[in-house]
C-alpha positions as CSV (number, residue, x, y, z in Angstrom):
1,X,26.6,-16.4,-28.8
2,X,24.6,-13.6,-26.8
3,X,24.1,-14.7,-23.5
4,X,21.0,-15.1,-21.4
5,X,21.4,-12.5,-19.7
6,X,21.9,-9.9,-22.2
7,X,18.5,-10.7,-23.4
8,X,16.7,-10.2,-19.8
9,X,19.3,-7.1,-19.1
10,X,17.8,-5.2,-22.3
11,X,14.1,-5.9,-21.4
12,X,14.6,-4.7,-18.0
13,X,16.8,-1.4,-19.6
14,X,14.5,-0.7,-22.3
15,X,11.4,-0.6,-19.5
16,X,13.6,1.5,-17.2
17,X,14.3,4.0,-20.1
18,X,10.7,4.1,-20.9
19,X,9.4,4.7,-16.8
20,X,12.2,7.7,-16.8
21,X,11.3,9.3,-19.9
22,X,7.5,9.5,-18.7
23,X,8.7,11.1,-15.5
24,X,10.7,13.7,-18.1
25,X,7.6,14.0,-20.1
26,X,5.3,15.0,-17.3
27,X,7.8,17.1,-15.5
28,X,6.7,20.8,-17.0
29,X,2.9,20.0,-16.5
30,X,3.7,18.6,-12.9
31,X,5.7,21.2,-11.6
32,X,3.6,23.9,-13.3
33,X,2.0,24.3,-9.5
34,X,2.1,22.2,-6.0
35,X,-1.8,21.3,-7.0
36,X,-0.2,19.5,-10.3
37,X,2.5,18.3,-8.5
38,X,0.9,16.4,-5.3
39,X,-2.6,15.6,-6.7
40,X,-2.5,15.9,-10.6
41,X,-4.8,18.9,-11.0
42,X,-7.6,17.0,-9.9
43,X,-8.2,15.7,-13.9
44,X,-7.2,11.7,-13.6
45,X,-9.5,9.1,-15.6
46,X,-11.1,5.9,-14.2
47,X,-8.5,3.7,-15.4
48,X,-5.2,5.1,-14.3
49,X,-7.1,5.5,-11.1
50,X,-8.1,2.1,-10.3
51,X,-4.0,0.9,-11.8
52,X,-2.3,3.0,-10.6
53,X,-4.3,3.0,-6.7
54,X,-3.7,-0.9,-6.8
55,X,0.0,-0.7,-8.5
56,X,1.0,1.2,-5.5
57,X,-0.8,-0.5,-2.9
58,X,0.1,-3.9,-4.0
59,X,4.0,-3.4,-4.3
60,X,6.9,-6.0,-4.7
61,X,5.0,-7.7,-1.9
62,X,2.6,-8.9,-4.1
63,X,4.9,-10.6,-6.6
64,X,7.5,-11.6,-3.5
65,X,6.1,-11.0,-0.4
66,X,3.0,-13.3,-0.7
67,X,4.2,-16.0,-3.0
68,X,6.9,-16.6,-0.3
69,X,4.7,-17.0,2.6
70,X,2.4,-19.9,0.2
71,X,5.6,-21.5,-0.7
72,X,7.2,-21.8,2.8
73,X,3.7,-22.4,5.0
74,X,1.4,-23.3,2.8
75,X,-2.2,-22.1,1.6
76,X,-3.5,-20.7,5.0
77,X,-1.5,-17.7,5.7
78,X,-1.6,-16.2,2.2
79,X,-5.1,-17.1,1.4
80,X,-7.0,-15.8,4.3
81,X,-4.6,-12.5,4.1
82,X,-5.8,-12.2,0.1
83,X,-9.6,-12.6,1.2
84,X,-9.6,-9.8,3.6
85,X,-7.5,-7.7,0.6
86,X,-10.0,-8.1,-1.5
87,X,-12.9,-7.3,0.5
88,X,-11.2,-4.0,1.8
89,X,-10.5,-2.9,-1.9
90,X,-14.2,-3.0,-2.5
91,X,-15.4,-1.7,0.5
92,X,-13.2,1.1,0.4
93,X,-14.2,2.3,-3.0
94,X,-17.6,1.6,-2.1
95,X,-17.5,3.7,1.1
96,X,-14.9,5.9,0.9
97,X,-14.0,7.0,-2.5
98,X,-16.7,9.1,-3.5
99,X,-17.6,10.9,-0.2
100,X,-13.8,11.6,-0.1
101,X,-13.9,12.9,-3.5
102,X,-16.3,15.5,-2.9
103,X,-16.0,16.1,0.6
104,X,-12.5,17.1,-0.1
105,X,-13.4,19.7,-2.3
106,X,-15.8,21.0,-0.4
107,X,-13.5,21.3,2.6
108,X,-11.1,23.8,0.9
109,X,-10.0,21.9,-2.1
110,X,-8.0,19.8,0.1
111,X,-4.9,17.8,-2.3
112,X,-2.9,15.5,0.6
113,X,-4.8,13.5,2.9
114,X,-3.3,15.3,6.1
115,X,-4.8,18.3,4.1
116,X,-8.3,16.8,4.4
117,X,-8.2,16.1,8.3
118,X,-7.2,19.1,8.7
119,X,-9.9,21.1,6.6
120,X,-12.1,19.1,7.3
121,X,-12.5,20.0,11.2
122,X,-11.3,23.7,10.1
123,X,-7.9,23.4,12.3
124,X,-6.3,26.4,11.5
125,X,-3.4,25.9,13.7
126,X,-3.1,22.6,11.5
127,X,-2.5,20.4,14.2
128,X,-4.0,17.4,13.0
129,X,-2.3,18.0,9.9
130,X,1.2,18.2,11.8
131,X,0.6,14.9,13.1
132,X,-0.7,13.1,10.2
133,X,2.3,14.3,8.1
134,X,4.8,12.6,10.8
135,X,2.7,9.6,11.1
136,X,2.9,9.4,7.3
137,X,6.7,10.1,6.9
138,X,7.4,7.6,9.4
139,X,5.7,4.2,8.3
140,X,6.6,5.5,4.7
141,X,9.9,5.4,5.2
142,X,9.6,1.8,6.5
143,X,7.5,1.0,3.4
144,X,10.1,2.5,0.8
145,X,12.6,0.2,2.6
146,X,10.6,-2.7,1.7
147,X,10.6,-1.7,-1.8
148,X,14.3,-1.7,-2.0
149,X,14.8,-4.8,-0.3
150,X,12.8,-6.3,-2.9
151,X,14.8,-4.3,-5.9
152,X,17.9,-5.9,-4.8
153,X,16.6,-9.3,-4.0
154,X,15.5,-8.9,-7.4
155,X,19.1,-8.3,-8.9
156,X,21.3,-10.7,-7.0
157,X,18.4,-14.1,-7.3
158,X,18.6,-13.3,-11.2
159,X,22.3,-12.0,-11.8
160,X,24.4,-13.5,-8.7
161,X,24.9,-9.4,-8.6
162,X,25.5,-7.7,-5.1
163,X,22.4,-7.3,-3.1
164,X,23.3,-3.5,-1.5
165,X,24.6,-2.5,-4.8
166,X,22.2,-2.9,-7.4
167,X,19.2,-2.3,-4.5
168,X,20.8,0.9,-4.5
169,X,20.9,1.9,-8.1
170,X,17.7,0.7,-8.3
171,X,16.1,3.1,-5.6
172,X,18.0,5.6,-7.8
173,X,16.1,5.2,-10.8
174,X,12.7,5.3,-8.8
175,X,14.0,8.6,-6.8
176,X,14.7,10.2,-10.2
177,X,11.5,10.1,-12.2
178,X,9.8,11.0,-8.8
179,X,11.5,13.9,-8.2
180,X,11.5,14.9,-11.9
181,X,7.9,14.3,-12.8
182,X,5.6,14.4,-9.8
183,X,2.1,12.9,-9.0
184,X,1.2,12.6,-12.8
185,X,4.5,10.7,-14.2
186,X,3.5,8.3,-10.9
187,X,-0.1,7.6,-11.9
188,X,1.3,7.1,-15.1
189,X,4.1,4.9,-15.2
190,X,1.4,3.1,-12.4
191,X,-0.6,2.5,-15.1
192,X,1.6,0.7,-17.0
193,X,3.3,-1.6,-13.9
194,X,-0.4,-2.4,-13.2
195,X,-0.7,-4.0,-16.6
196,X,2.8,-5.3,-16.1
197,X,2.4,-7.0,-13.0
198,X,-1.0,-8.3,-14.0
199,X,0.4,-9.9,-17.0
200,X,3.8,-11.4,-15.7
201,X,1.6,-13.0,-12.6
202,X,-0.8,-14.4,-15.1
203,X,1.9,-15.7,-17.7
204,X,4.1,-16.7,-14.2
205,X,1.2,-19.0,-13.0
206,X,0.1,-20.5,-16.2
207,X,3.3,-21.5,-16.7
208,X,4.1,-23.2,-13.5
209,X,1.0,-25.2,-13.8
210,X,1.9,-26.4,-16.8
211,X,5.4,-27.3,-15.6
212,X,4.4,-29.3,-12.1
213,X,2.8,-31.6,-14.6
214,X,-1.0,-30.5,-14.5
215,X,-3.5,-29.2,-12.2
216,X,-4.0,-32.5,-11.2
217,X,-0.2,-33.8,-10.4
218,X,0.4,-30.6,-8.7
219,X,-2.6,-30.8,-6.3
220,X,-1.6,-34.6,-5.2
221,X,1.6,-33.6,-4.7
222,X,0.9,-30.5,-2.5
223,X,-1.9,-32.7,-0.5
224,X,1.3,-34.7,0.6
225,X,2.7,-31.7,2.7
226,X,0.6,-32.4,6.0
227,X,-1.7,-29.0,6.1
228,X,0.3,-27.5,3.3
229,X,-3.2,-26.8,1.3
230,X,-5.5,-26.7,4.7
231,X,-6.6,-23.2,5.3
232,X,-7.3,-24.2,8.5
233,X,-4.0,-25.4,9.3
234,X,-0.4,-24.3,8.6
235,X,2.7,-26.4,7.3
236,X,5.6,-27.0,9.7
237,X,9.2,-27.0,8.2
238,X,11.4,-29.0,10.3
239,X,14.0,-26.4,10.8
240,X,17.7,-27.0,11.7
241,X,19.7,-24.8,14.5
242,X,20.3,-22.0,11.6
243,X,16.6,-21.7,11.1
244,X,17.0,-23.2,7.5
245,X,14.3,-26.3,6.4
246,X,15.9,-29.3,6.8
247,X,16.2,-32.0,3.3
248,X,16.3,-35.8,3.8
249,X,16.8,-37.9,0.6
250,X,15.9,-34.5,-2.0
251,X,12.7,-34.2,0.4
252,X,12.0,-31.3,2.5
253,X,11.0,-31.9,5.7
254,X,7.5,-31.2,7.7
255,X,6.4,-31.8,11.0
256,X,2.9,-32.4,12.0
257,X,0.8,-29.2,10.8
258,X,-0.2,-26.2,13.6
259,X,-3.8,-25.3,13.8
260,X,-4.8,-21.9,11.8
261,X,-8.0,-21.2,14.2
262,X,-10.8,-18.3,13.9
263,X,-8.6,-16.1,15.7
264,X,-5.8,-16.4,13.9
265,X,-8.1,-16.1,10.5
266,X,-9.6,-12.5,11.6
267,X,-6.3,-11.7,12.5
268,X,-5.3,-11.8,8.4
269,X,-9.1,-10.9,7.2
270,X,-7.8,-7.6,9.8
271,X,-5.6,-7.0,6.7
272,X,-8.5,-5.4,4.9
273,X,-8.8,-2.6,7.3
274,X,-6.0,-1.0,6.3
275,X,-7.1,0.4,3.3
276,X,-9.2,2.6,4.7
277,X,-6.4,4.8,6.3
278,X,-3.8,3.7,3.2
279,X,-2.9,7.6,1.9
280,X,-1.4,6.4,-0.9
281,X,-4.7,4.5,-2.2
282,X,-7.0,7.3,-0.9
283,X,-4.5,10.7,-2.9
284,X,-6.0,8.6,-5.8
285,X,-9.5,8.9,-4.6
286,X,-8.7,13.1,-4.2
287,X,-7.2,13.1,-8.0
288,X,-10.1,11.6,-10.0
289,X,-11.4,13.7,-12.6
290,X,-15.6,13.1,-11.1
291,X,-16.2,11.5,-8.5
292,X,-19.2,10.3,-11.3
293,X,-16.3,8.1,-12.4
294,X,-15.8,6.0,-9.2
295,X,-18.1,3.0,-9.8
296,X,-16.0,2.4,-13.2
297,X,-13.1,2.5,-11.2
298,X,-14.4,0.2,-8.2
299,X,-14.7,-2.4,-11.2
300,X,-11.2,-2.1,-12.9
301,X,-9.5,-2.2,-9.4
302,X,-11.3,-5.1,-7.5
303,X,-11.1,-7.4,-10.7
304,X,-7.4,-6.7,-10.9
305,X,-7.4,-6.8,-7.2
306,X,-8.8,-10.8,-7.1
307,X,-7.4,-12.1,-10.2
308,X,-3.9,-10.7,-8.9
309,X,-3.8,-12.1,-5.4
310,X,-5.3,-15.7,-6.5
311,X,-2.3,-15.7,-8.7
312,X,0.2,-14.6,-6.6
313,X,-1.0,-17.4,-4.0
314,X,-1.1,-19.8,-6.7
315,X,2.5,-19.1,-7.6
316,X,3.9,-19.9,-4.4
317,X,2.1,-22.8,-3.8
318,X,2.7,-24.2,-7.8
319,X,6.4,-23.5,-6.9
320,X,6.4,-25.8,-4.0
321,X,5.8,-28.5,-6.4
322,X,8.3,-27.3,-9.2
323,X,10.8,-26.6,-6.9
324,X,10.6,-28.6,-3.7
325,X,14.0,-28.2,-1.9
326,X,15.1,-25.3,-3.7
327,X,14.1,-22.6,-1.1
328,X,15.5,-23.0,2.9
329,X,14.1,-19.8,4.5
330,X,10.8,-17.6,4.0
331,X,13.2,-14.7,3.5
332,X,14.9,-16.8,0.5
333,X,11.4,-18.3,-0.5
334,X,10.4,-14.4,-1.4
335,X,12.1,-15.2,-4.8
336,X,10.2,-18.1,-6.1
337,X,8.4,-15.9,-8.5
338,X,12.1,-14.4,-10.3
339,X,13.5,-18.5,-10.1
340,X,10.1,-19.9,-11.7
341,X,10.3,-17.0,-14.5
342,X,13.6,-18.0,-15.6
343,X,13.0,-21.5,-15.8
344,X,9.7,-21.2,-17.6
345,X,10.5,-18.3,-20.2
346,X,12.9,-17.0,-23.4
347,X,15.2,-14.5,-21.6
348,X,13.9,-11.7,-23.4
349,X,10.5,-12.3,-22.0
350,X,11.7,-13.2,-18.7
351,X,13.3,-10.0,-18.6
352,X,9.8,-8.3,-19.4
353,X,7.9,-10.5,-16.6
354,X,10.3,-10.0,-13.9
355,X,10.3,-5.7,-14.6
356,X,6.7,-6.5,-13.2
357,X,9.0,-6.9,-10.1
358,X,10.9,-4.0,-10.6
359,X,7.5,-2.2,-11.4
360,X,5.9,-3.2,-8.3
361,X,8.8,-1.4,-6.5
362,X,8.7,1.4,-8.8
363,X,5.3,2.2,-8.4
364,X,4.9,1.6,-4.7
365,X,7.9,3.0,-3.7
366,X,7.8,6.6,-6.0
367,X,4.0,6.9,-4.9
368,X,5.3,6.6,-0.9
369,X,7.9,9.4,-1.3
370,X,6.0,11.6,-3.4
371,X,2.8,11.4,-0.8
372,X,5.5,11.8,2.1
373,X,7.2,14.8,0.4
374,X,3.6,16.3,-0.1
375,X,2.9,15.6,3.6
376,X,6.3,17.3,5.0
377,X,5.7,19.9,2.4
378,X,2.6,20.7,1.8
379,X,1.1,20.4,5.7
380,X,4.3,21.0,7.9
381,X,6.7,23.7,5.8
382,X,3.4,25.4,4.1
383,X,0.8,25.1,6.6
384,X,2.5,25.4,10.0
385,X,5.9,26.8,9.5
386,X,6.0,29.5,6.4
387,X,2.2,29.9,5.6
388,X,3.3,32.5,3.3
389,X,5.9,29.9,1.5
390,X,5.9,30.2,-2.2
391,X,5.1,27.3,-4.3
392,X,8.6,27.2,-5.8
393,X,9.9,26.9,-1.6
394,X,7.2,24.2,-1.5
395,X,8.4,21.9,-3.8
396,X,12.1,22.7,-2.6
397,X,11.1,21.7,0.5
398,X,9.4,18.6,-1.0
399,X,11.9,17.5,-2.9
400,X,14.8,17.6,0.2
401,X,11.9,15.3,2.2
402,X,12.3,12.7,-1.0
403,X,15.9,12.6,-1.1
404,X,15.8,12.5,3.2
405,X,13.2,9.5,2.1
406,X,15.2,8.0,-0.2
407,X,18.0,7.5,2.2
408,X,16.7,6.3,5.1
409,X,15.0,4.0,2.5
410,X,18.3,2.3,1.6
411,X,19.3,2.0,5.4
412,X,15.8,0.3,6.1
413,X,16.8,-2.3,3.1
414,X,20.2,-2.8,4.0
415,X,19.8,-5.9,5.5
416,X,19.2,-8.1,2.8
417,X,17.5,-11.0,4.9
418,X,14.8,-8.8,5.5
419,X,10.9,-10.7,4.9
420,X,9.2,-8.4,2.5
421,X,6.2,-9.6,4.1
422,X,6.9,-8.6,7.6
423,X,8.1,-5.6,6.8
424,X,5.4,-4.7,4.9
425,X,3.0,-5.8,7.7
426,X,4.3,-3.9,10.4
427,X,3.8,-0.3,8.1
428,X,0.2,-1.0,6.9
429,X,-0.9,-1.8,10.4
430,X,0.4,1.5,11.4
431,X,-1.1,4.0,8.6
432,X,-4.3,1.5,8.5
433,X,-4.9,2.3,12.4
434,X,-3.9,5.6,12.4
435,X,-6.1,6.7,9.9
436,X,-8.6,4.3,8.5
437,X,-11.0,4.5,11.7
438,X,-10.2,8.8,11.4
439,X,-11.6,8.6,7.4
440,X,-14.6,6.5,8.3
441,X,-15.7,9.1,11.1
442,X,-14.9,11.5,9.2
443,X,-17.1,10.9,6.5
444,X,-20.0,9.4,8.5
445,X,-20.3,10.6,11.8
446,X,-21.2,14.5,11.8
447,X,-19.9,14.7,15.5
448,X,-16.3,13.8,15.4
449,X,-14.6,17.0,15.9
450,X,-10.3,17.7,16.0
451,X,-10.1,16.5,19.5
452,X,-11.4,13.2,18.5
453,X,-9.2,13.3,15.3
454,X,-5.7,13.8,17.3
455,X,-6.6,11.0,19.8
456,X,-7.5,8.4,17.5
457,X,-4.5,9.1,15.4
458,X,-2.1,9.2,18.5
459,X,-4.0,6.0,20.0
460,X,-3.6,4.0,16.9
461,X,-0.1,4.7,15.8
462,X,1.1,3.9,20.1
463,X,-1.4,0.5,20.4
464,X,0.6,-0.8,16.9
465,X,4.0,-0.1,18.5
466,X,2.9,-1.7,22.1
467,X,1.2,-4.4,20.5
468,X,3.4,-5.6,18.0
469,X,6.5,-5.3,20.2
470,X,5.6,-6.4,23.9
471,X,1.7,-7.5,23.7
472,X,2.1,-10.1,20.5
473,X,5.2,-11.9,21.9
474,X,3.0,-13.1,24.8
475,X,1.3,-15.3,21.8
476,X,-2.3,-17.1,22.6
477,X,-5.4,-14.5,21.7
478,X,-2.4,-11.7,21.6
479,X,-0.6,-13.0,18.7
480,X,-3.9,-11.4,16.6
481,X,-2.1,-9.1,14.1
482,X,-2.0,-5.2,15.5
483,X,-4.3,-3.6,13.1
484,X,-7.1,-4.9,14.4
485,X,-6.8,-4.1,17.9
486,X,-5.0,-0.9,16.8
487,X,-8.1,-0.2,14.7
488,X,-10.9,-0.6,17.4
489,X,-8.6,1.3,20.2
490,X,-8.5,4.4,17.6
491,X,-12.1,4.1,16.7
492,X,-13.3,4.3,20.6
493,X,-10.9,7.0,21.0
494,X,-12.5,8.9,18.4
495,X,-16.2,8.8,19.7
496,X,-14.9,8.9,23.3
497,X,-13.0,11.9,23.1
498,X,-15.1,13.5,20.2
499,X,-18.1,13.6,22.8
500,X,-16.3,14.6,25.5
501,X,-15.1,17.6,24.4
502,X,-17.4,20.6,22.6
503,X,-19.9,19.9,19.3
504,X,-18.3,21.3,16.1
505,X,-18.8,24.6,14.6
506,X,-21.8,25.2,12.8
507,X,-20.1,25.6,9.8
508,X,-18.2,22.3,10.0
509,X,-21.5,20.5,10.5
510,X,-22.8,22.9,7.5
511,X,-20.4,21.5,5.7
512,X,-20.7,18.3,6.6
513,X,-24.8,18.2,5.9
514,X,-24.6,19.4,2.1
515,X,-21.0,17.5,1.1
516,X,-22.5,14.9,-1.1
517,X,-25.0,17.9,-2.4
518,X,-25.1,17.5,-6.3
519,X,-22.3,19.9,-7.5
520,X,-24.2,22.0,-9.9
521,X,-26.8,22.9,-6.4
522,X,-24.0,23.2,-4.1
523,X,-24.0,27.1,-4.7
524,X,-27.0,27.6,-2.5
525,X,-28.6,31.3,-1.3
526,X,-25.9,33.1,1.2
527,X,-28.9,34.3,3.6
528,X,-30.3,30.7,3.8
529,X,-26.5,29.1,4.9
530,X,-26.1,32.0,7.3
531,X,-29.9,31.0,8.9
532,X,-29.3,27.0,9.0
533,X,-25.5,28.3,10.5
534,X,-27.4,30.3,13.4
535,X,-30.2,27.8,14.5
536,X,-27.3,24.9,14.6
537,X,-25.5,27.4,17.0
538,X,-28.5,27.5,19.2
539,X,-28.7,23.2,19.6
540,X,-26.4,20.6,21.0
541,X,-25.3,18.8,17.8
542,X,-25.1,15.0,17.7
């Protein structure tokens, strides 16, 4: 008789086999120029847009991450944290994606997001690029790690397999079709993790609804745990000297429930900040065929967006009542989703929900290296060191940065009792700071000028370091998650230092005036720029 896992071993082989042959498929378009290869030649539709921006944001984290925070804690945590997700994926395709869309084209055809900063305040010594590369590459790095902690978490909770191996060969197969197939073969295989994770998250939560006995049974029994569904309060495992959750009589036990108060709930609404400095949500923006196309998107990714989060909440808390004593840790609770698909599902179909796993990892991960090699490549090789480089040196260059990536990755994940969730944390605080309060001044506010640029970026990456490792251990009003702080240091930075020092160029405010021109009048009479050029030499420009 064929085992189990036979059946879940050849759905998850015959979805690996199908990811690395689209990476082989797009490999000649993709590496036909560095344009193809780091931003898709500009000529990506609606709906791989919106999947594949929200496959890569969302990661393992989603399907791991945030289910293991609801079933350890309790509603609060999760919930509030999902809120402010889903208000920043709006906002930022309501604010940013279309003005980045055509202000990047406008500012030299800019294809990286470093490439943009730097364009846009016409740096030719590419400072500000310089320093968003390394600010990218580093919290990347961190972020790839996350993704293989959650591969081989995946491997040894469903096989009994060992943790460092498998995580290893799994980062394999998602450093392979990156490096083969580029920015298209990542928006691609995106796509199709997007509808993975959507559907095994869907099937996943109908399932263990069903299972706890009901809507109904499952709600009275989670109203037992004192604050477990409060989002206003948070559960309290009694914990035991190894920092496991202690079980009395097949109960686990809680304590009296700690207060979740407003600043605590800003502190996880914070979360939705991020996105607006998140490169590898905002390459996607740069890669859309029109930016006419945007609102369709917007659509497709906030619905995905809300129904995804609600379920991934749901999970963890269903789980909780399914599986009451089964998880002692948060790091160990991360797994609830792979334990509740195996109970629940055929092993053939098991195997095809818990890919969405594997996807999330995929998709996240492969979309991190490939926006850090662009970053190393593209703005630090090509733009600062060898401005004469080749694009076949170029994508040498980038393709050493993915496999320097892909290693410091694998150290990153090596500890196995990583949290997913805190990992992930700590890295979109530090790219949400650094640049989200950069992009929204950049599109906005016609007086920010390099000066401003480099300070916020600097401020926001050093007040997420300080914060998070000797301001936030002081707890009280400074346990507030770093972003936020982070995000308003960096903002005041920017307008601070941006007035301090001289106006723009003409032409950067030029630019900046007639970005959102229709694209069929941008084209305008060369005597008439060169006029509106000279008067904005002759006034101070605010």
């Amino acid at each position: 008789m064929v085992s189990k896992d036979f059946w879940v071993i050849l759905a998850m082989v015959i979805y690996f086999v199908a990811m690395l042959t689209i990476g082989f498929i797009y490999s000649k378009r993709s590496n036909s120029s560095t344009r193809q290869y780091f931003a898709g030649g500009r000529g990506v539709g609606p709906w791989l847009t919106a999947l594949s921006a929200e496959a890569s944001d969302m990661s393992g984290w989603l399907l791991m991450g945030l289910p293991g925070v609801a079933y350890f804690t309790g509603a609060a945590d999760p919930m509030w944290t999902a809120i402010g997700l889903a208000l920043g994926t709006y906002l930022n395709w309501k604010l940013v994606a279309r003005r980045l869309r055509r202000y990047s084209v406008v500012a030299g055809d800019a294809i990286t997001i470093p490439d943009f900063f730097s364009k846009r305040f016409h740096d030719k010594k590419n400072i500000v690029s310089t320093i968003a590369a390394l600010i990218i590459l580093v919290f990347f790095c961190v972020y790839v790690g996350s993704c293989f902690v959650t591969v081989g978490k995946l491997f040894s909770t469903l096989f009994g397999w060992d943790y460092h191996l498998t995580m290893v060969i799994g980062a394999a197969i998602v450093f392979a079709y990156t490096i083969i197939g580029g920015y298209l073969s990542v928006v691609v295989t995106d796509f199709i993790q997007g509808l993975l994770m959507f559907f095994a998250l869907a099937v996943v939560f109908v399932g263990s609804v069903t299972s706890a006995g009901g809507i109904d049974n499952t709600v009275a029994f989670l109203k037992g745990i004192p604050g477990f569904l409060d989002g206003t309060h948070v559960a309290a495992p009694v914990l035991n000297d190894a920092g496991e959750q202690i079980i009395k009589a097949g109960q686990a036990m809680f304590g009296a429930p700690t207060d979740y108060g407003v600043i605590t709930i800003i502190s996880m609404l914070a979360w939705g900040l991020g996105y607006f400095g998140m490169p590898q949500v905002l390459v996607r923006f740069l890669s859309i065929r029109s930016s006419e196309e945007i609102k369709k998107s917007r659509v497709i990714a906030t619905t995905w967006c809300v129904i995804s989060l609600a379920c991934g909440v749901c999970i963890g808390l269903v789980g909780r009542a399914m599986m009451p004593t089964q998880f002692a840790t948060q790091a160990a609770a991360e797994n609830i989703f792979i334990v509740v698909a195996q109970a629940l599902l055929p092993s053939f179909m098991c195997g095809i929900v818990v890919s969405g796993i594997f996807a999330a990892s995929m998709s996240s991960s492969s979309s991190y290296m490939i926006i850090g090699a662009s970053a190393v490549a593209e703005n630090i090789f090509h733009g600062l060191l060898h401005r004469k480089a080749t694009d076949r040196q170029v994508m040498i260059v980038a393709r050493i940065t993915l496999l320097v990536m892909f290693i410091f990755g694998i150290v990153v994940a090596f500890d196995q009792n990583s949290s997913i969730f805190q990992v992930v944390s700590y890295a979109w605080a530090g790219l949400g700071a650094s640049f989200g309060p950069l992009m929204l001044t950049s599109l906005y506010w016609r007086r920010t000028n390099k000066y401003g640029a480099i300070a916020g970026m600097l401020s926001g990456t050093a007040t997420v370091l300080i914060w998070h490792n000797l301001i936030k251990p002081l707890g009280g009003v400074f346990a507030i998650y770093e972003l936020l702080p982070a995000f308003i240091v960096s903002l005041l930075f920017i307008v601070v230092v941006s007035l301090l020092t001289p106006a723009p160029s003409a032409e950067v405010l030029h630019e900046f005036d007639h970005y959102l021109d229709d694209p069929d009048d941008r084209h305008v009479d060369d005597d008439l720029v060169a006029a509106e050029i000279a008067a904005g030499e002759k006034r101070a420009q605010i």
